[in-house]
C-alpha positions in Angstrom: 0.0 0.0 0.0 3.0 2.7 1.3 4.7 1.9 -2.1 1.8 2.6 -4.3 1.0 5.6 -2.3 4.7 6.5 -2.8 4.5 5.9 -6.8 1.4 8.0 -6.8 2.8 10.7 -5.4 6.0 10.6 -7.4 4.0 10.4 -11.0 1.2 13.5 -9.8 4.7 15.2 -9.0 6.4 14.8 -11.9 2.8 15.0 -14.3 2.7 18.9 -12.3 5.6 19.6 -12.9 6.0 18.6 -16.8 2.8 20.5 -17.0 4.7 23.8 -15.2 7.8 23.8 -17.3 5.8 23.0 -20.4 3.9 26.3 -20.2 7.1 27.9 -18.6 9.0 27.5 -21.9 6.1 28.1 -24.0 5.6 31.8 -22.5 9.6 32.5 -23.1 9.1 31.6 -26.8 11.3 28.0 -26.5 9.1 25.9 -28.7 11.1 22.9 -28.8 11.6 22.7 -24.8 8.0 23.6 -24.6 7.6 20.0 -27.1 10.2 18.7 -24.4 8.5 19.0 -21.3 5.3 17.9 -23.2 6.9 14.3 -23.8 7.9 14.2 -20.5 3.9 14.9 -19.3 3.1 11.6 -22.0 6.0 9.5 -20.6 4.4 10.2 -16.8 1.1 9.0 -18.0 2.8 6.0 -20.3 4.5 4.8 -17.4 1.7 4.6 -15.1 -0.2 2.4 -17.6 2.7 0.2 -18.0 3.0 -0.2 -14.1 -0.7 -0.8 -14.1 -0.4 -3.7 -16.1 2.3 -5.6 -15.0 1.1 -5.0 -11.4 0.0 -7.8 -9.0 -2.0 -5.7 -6.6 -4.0 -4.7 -9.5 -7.3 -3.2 -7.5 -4.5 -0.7 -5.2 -2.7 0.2 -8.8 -6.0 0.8 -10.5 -7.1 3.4 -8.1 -3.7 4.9 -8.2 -3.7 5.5 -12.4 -7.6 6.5 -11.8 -6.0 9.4 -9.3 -3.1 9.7 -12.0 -5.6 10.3 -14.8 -7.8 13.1 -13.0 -5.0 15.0 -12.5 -3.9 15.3 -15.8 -7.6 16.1 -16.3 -7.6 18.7 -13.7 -4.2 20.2 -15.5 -6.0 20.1 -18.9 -9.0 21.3 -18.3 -8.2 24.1 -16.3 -9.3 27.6 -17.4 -5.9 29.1 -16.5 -3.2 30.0 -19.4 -0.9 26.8 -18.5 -4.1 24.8 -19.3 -4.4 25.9 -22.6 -1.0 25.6 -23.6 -0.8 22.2 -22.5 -3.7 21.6 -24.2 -2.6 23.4 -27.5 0.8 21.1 -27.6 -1.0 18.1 -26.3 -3.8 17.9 -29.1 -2.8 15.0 -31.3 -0.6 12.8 -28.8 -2.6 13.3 -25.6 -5.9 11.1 -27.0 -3.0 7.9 -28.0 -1.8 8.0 -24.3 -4.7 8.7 -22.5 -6.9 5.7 -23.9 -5.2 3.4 -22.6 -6.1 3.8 -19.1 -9.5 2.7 -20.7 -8.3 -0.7 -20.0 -7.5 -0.4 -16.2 -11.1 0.6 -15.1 -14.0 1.7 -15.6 -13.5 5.0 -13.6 -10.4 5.1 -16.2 -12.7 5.1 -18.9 -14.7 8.0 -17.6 -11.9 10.0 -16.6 -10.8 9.3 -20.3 -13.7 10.1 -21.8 -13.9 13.6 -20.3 -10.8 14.5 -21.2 -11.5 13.4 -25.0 -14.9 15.8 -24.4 -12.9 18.3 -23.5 -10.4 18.3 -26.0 -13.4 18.1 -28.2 -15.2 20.9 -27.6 -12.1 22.8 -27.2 -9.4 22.2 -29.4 -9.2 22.6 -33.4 -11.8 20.7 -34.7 -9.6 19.3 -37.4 -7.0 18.8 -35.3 -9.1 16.4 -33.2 -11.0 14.5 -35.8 -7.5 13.6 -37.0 -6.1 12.7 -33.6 -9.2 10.5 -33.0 -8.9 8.9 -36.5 -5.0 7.7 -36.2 -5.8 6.3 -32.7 -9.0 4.7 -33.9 -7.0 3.2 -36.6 -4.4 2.1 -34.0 -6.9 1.0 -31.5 -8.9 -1.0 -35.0 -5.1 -2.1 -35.9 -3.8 -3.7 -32.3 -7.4 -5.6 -32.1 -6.5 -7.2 -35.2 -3.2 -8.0 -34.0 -4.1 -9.8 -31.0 -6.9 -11.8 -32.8 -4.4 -13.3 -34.8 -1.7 -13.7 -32.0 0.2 -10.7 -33.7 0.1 -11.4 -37.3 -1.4 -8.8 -39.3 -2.6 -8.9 -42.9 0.1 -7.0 -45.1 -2.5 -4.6 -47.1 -2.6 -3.0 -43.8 0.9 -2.0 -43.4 1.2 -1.3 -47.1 -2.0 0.8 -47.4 -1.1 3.0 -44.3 2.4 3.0 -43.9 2.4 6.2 -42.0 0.4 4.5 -39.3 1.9 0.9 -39.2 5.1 2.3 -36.8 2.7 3.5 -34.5 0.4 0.8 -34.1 3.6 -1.4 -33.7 5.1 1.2 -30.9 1.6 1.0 -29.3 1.8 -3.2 -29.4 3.1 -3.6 -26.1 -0.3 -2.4 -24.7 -2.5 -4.6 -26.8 -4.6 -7.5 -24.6 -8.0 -8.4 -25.0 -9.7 -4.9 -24.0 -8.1 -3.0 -26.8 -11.6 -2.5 -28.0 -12.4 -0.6 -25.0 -10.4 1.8 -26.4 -12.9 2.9 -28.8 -15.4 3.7 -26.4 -14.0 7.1 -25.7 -12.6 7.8 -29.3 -16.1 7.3 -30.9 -18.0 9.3 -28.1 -15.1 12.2 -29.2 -16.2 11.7 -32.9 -20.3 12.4 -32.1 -18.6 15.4 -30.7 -16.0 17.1 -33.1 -18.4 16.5 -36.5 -20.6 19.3 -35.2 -17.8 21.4 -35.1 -16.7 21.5 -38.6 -16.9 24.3 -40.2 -14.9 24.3 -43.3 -15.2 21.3 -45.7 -17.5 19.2 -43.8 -17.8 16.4 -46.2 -14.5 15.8 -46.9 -13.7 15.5 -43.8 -16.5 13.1 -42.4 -15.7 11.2 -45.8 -12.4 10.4 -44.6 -13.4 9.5 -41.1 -16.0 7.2 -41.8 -14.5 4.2 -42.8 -11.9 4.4 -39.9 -14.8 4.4 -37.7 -16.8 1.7 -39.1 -14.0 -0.1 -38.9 -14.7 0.1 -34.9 -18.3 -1.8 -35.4 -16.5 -4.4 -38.0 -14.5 -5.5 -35.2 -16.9 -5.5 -32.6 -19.1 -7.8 -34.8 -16.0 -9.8 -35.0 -16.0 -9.8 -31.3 -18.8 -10.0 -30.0 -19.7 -14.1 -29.3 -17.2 -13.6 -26.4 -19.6 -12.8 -23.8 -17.4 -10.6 -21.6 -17.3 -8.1 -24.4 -21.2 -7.8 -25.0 -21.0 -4.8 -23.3 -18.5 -3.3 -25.2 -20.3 -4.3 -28.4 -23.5 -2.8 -27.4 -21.7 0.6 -26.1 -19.3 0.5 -29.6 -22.8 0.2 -31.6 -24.5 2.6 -29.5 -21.9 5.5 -30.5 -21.5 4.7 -33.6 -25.5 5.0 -34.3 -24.8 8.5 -32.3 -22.5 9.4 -35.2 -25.2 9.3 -38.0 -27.0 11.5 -35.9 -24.4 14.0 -35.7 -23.9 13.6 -39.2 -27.5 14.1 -39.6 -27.0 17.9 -37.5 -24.5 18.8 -39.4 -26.4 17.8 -42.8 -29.1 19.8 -41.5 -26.8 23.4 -41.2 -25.9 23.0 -44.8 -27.5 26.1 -47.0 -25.6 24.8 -50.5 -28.1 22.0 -51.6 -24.9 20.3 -53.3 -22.8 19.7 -49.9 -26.5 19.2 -48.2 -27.0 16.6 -50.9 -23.0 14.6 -50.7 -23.6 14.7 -46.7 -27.2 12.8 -47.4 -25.5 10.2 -49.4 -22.4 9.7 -47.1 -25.3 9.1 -43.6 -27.0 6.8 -46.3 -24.0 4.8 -47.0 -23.4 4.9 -43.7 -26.4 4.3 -42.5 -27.2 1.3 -44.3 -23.6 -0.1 -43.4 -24.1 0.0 -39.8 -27.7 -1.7 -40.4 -25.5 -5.0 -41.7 -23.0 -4.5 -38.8 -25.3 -4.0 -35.8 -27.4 -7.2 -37.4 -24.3 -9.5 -37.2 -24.6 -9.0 -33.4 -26.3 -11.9 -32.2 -27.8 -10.3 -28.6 -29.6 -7.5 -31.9 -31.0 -10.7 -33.2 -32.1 -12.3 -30.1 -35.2 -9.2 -30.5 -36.3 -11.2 -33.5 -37.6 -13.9 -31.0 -39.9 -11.0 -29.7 -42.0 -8.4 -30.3 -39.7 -5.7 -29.3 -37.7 -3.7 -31.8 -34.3 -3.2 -31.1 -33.7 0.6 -30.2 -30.7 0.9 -32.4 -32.5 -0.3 -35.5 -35.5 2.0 -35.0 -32.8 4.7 -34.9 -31.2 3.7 -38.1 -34.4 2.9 -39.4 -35.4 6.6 -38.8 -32.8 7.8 -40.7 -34.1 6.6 -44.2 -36.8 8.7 -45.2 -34.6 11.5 -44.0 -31.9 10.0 -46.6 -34.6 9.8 -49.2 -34.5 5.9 -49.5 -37.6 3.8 -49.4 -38.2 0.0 -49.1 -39.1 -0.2 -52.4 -36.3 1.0 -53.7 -33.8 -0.5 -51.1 -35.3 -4.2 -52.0 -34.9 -3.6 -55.9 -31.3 -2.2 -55.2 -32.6 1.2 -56.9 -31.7 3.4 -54.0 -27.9 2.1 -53.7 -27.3 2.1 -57.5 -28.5 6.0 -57.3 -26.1 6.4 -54.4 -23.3 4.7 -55.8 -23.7 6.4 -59.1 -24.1 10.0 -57.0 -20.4 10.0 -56.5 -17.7 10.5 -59.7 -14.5 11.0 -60.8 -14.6 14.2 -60.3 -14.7 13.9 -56.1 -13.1 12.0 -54.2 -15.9 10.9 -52.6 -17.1 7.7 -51.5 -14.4 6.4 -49.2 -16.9 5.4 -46.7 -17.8 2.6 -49.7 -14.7 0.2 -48.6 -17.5 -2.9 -48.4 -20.3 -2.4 -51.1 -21.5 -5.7 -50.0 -21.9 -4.5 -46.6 -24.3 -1.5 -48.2 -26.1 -4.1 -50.1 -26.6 -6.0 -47.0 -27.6 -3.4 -45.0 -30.6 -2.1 -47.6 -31.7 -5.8 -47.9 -31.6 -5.9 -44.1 -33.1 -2.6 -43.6 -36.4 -4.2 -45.4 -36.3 -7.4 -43.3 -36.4 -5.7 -40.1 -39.5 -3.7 -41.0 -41.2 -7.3 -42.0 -40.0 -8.4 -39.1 -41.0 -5.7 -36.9 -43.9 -3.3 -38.0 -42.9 -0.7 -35.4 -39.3 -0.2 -37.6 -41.4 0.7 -40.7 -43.6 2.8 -39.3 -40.4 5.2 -37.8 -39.3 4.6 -41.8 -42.6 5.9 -43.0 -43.6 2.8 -44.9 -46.4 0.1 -44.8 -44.7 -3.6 -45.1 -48.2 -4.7 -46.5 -48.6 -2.0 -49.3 -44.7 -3.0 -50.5 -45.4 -6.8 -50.6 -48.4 -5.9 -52.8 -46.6 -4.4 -55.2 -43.8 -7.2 -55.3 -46.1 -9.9 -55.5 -49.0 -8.2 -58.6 -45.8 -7.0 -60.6 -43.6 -9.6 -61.9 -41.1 -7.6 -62.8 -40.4 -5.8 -59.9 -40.4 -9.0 -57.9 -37.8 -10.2 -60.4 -35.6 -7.1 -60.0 -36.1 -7.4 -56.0 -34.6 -11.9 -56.4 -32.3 -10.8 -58.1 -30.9 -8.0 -55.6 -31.5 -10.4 -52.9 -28.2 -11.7 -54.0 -26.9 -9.8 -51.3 -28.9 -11.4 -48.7 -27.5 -12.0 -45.7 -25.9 -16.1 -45.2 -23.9 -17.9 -42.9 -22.3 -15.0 -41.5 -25.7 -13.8 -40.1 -27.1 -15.1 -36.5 -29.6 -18.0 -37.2 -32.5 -15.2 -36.8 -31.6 -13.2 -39.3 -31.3 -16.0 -41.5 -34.5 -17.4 -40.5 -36.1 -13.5 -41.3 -34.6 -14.0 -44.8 -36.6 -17.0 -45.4 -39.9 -15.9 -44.0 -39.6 -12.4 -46.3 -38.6 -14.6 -49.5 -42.0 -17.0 -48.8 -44.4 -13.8 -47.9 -43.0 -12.3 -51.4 -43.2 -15.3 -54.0 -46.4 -16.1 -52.4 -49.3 -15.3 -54.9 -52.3 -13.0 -54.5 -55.5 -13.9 -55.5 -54.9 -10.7 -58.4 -53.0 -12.1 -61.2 -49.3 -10.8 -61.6 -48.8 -7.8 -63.9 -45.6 -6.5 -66.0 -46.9 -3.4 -66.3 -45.3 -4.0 -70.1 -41.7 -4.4 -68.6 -39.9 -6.8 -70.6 -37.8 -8.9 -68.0 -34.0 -9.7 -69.3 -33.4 -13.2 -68.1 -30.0 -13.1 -69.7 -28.4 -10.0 -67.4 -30.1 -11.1 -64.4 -29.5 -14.9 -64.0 -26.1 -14.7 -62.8 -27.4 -12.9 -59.7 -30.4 -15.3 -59.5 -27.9 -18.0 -59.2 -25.8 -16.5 -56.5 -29.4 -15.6 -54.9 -30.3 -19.6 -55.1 -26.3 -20.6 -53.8 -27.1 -18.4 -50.7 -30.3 -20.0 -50.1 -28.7 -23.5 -50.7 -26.2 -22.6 -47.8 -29.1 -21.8 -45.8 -30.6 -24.9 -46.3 -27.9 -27.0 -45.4 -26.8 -25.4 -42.4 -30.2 -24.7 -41.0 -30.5 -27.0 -37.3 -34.2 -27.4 -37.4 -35.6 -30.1 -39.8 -38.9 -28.0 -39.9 -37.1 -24.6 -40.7 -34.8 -26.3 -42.9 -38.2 -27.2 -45.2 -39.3 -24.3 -44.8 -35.8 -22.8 -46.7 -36.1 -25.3 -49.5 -39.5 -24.5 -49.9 -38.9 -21.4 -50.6 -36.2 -22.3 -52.5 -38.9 -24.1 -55.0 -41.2 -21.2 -55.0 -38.6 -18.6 -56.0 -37.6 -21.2 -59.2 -40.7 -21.1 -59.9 -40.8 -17.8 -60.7 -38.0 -18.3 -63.4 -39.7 -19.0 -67.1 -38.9 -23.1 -67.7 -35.4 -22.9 -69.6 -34.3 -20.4 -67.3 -35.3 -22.4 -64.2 -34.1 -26.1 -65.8 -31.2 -24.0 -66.7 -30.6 -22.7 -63.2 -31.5 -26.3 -61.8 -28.2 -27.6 -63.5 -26.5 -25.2 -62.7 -27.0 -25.4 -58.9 -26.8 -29.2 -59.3 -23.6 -29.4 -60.7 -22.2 -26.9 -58.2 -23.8 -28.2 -55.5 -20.9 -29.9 -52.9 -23.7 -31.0 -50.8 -25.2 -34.8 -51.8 -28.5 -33.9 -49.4 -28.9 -30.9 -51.8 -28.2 -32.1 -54.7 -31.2 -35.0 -54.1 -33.6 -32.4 -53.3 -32.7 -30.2 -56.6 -33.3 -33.7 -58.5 -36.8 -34.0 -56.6 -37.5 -30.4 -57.8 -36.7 -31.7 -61.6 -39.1 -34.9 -61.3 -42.0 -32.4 -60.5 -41.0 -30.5 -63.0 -41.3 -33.3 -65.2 -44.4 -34.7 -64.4 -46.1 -31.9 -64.6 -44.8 -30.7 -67.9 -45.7 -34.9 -69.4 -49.1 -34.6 -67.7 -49.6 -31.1 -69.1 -48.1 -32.7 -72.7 -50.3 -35.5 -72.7 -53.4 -33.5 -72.6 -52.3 -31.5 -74.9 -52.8 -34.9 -77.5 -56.3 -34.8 -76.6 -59.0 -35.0 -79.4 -59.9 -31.3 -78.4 -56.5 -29.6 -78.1 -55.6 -27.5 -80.0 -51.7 -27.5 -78.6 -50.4 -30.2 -79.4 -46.8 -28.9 -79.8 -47.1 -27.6 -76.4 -44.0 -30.5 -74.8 -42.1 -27.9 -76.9 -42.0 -25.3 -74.7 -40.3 -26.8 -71.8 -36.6 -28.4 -71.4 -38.1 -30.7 -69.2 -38.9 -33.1 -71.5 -36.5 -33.3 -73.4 -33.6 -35.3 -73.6 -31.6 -32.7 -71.6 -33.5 -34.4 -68.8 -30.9 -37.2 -69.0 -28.1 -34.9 -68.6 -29.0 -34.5 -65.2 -29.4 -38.3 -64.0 -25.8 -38.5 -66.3 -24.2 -35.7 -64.1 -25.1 -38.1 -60.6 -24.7 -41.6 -62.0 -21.4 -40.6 -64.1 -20.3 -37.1 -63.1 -18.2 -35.0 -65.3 -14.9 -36.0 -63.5 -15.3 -39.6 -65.1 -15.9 -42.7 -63.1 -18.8 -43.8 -61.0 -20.0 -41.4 -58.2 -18.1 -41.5 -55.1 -19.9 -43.8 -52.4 -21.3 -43.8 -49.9 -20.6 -39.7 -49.7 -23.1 -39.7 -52.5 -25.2 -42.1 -52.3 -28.4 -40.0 -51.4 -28.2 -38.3 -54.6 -27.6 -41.4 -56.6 -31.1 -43.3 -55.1 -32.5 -40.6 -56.1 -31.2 -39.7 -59.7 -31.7 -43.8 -60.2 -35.5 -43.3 -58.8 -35.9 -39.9 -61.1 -34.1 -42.3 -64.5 -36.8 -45.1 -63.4 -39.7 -42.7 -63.4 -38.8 -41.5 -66.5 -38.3 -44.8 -68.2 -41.9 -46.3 -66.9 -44.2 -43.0 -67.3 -42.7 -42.7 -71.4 -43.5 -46.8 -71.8 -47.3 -46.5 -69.9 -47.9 -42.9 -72.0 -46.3 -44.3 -75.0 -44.0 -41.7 -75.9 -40.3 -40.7 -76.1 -40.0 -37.0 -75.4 -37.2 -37.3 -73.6 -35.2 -40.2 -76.0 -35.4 -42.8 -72.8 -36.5 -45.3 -74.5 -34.6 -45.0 -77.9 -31.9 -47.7 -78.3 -28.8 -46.3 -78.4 -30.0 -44.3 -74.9 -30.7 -47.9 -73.4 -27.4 -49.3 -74.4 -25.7 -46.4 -73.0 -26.8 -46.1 -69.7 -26.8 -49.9 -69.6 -22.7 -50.3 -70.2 -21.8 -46.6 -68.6 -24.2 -45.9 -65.9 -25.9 -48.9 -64.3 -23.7 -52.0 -64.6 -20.5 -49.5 -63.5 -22.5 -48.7 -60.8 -23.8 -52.0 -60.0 -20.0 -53.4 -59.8 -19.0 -50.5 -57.5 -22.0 -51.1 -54.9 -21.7 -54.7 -54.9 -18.1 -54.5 -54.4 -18.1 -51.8 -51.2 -21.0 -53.8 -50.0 -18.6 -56.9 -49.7 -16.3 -55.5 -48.8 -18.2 -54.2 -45.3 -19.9 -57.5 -44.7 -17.7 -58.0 -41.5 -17.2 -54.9 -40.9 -18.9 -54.3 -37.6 -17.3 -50.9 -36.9 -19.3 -47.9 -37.0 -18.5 -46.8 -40.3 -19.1 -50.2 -42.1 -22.6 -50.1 -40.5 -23.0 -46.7 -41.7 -21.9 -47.6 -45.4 -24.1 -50.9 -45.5 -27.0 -49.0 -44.6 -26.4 -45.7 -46.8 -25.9 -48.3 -49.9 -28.2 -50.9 -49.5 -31.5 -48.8 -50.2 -29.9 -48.4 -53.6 -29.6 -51.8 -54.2 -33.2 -52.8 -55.0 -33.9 -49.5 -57.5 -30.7 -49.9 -59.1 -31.7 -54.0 -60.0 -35.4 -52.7 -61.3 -33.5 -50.2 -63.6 -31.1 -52.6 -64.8 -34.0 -54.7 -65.0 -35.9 -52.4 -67.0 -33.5 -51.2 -69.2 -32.5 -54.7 -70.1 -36.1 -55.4 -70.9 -35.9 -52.3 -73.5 -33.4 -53.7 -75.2 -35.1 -56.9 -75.8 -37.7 -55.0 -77.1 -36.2 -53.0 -79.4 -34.0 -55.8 -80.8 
């Protein structure tokens, strides 16, 4: 206890009188001394911090640094002229050295925090804003680096070489409450962009993405349960920020930097929707009724920002604010992550859905915008094939959940029949994101826990192919099938494609009817066709060469066998050959390169296992032996064609 007391009188003695000579040498026009002495106040306060951490006594050291730290408070805060000289040399190192007490306490943190106010509302605005952007950088920097036990990703370093010395000087300090840190620095920020007076959007421009970097790492951060807090405070000031953006947007008498400010909160805006919807606790609400408080405030912000659900689902609103900035300003920094903008308009929508209190504060009806997507094709085209950017694996399980309920409530029909409104829809721009749309919801599907949810997300799945005209969709079914890593997936594509077929046979063979006048109609649709066979092909002989690998596969392969049986019996009991099944030189080939292949390589696993008692050759006998009995009836079958034909 004496020798804390001791080393808390020396460091209040030596902070006093570093603060003395400091304003001593500024008054008699020594500039460099007066930088001296100002050193020497930042070394007191370093060395204190240092102590603090590698003390065992750490609840008699913490109130020591605390006393420390309101000292230095009480010298730079003071009204008299050695207060504002320290304060006026201190302005860009004095935030760096003071955040670290953050980390002792949390009386450090609001000691730090008043200080950062202070400076704030006191010092050069520009100034600040760049003091608090290099240490939020730092502070962004040594997270990163202790995340990945001190190896940092070179684009870093190379992008910001100015500031990779002092995020390495500042190493030393970095344990796992560096993100503490930014509690005080973003606080400073909801502060210091209301001061700006001259060339207020190129300065927020440049501070932005520095300080979303803040909520990136929180979100990266924030399963660890003893930083929830952290999270929620780091989200709370950053949501603060738009709404000093939002003041300062509203002092603006030039519509054109009234109209750049708008866009930058909207790009912000929407980013820190995605961000704050990554944290899990945020998408705990979901399982109530209760709208979380930072999403109504966001939420707010959009008619404000001109952007409307309509346009946010459709992607209109982001192309019009990525297209606001050009060449000719260097604008649009705070874009580093266009998928997180994307995201975050997509998400913005959900969270009305979800909760009806976060549209009305957005000054839309949830109802009146599913109306329009589901009576106008076109539009509810254009909105599928944004939803590319729908949030996946990297969501909490509620948010992914709230993707799937929005998808079913959209492709689900009215009783009005869909309109086009005369818009002619081009399949051939749009299908690539309709495919990455359908590979999103695929890695929903799979990953989904509940078996009920999980058919819930391949239903809608189906209903949103079905939206797609039939070549598009059988074209999109191959597509995913090929891709597809997933055997479980790949079966229920193939189940998808025998619907598709059946249908389109039944719907062929009454088109032969006495009274039809469409009898051409089996035309019209891939599905009967002999790309059909492709499909069973890519299963029962994929593209590699060789049979299928088994037993990984050998879901997909019951069913592609069931799907090449159905097809061989329903074109022999309706007497017809759409799909070339039952043409000779189809029989032969599936008999010599798909079935007896096949048949040889089940047989010979299944021997192979016939003693094997362990768990896996239990496993493997009873994934292959359902195949057994549908592959023998194909063979059968097929064999039974050939005799015919002969």
């Amino acid at each position: 206890m004496e020798q804390n007391d001791v080393a808390d009188s020396d460091s209040l003695h030596l902070l006093r009188g570093a603060a003395s000579h400091c304003y001593q040498s500024s008054e008699s026009g020594d500039i460099k001394q007066s930088e001296t002495t100002a050193k020497q106040f930042l070394s007191v306060l370093a060395d204190v911090v240092k102590s603090a951490e590698n003390s065992p006594d750490y609840e008699q050291i913490s109130e020591s640094a605390c006393r420390v730290l309101q000292e230095a408070r009480a010298l730079v805060t003071s009204s008299d002229p050695q207060g504002q000289v320290l304060l006026d040399v201190l302005t860009l190192d004095l935030p760096g050295v003071i955040v670290k007490f953050v980390e002792i306490s949390e009386n450090c943190r609001e000691v730090c925090e008043s200080i950062i106010t202070h400076m704030c509302e006191s010092c050069s605005p520009r100034e600040m804003m760049f003091a608090l952007s290099e240490q939020a950088f730092a502070c962004w920097f040594l997270q990163i680096l202790t995340r990945n036990n001190g190896i940092c990703c070179p684009n870093s370093l190379s992008q910001h070489p100015q500031r990779a010395s002092t995020s390495w000087a500042l190493s030393s300090s970095c344990n796992n409450k560096t993100l503490t840190s930014c509690l005080p620095l973003l606080h400073g920020f909801t502060i210091v962009i209301l001061r700006i007076q001259r060339r207020p959007v190129e300065n927020i421009n440049a501070a932005l993405p520095i300080i979303l970097r803040a909520g990136k790492v929180a979100v990266s951060e924030a399963a660890d349960e003893d930083n929830k807090d952290v999270v929620a405070g780091i989200f709370e000031r950053l949501t603060a920020i738009s709404m000093s953006i939002q003041e300062v947007c509203n002092k603006q008498v030039v519509d054109e930097k009234k109209n750049q400010l708008r866009s930058i909160l909207s790009l912000y805006t929407l980013e820190l929707l995605a961000l704050v919807s990554k944290d899990g606790s945020i998408a705990a609400s979901l399982n109530t009724s209760k709208a979380p408080s930072l999403v109504l405030q966001l939420s707010e912000l959009l008619p404000y920002c001109g952007l409307s659900y309509v346009g946010l689902i459709t992607g209109r609103d982001v192309e019009v604010l990525n297209n606001f900035w050009n060449d000719d300003f260097a604008g649009g920094k705070i874009v580093e992550s266009k998928s997180l903008v994307n995201k975050g308009a997509i998400l913005a929508v959900f969270w009305g859905y979800a909760c009806r209190e976060v549209a009305t504060v957005a000054c839309e009806n949830i109802d009146t915008l599913l109306k329009e997507l589901r009576s106008c094709k076109s539009e509810r085209i254009r909105a599928l094939s944004n939803m590319k950017h729908m949030p996946s694996l990297e969501y909490p399980l509620q948010i992914r959940n709230l993707c799937i309920e929005f998808l079913l409530a959209m492709v689900t029909a009215d009783s009005a029949p869909s309109k086009d409104h005369g818009e002619k829809i081009d399949w051939s721009s749009i299908t690539p994101s309709l495919f990455a749309l359908f590979q999103a919801m695929q890695s929903i599907v799979i990953h989904m826990p509940d078996p009920e949810k999980r058919k819930k997300a391949f239903s809608a799945l189906a209903k949103t192919l079905s939206e797609l005209p039939p070549h598009q969709r059988f074209d999109m079914l191959k597509g995913l099938i090929i891709n597809s890593n997933n055997p479980s997936v790949a079966s229920l594509l193939l189940a998808i494609v025998k619907e598709e077929i059946n249908s389109a046979l039944n719907d062929a063979s009454k088109a032969q009817g006495p009274n039809s006048n469409n009898k051409d109609s089996h035309l019209r649709t891939p599905f009967i066709t002999g790309d059909v066979l492709e499909l069973v092909e890519l299963i029962l002989k994929p593209a590699k060469g060789g049979p299928p690998d088994l037993p990984g596969q050998s879901d997909a392969v019951i069913v592609a066998l069931n799907l090449y049986r159905f097809l061989l019996m329903k074109e022999k009991i309706d007497k017809t050959n759409y799909t070339g099944v039952l043409s000779n030189s189809c029989l032969k080939k599936v008999h010599s390169e798909w079935l007896l292949p096949l048949r040889v390589l089940v047989s010979g696993i299944l021997a192979e296992n016939v003693n094997d008692n362990s768990e896996f050759g239990t496993l493997t006998a009873s994934l292959l032996t359902p195949a057994v009995p549908v592959l023998n009836h194909c063979l059968e079958l097929v064999e039974e064609g050939l005799k015919n034909s002969v």
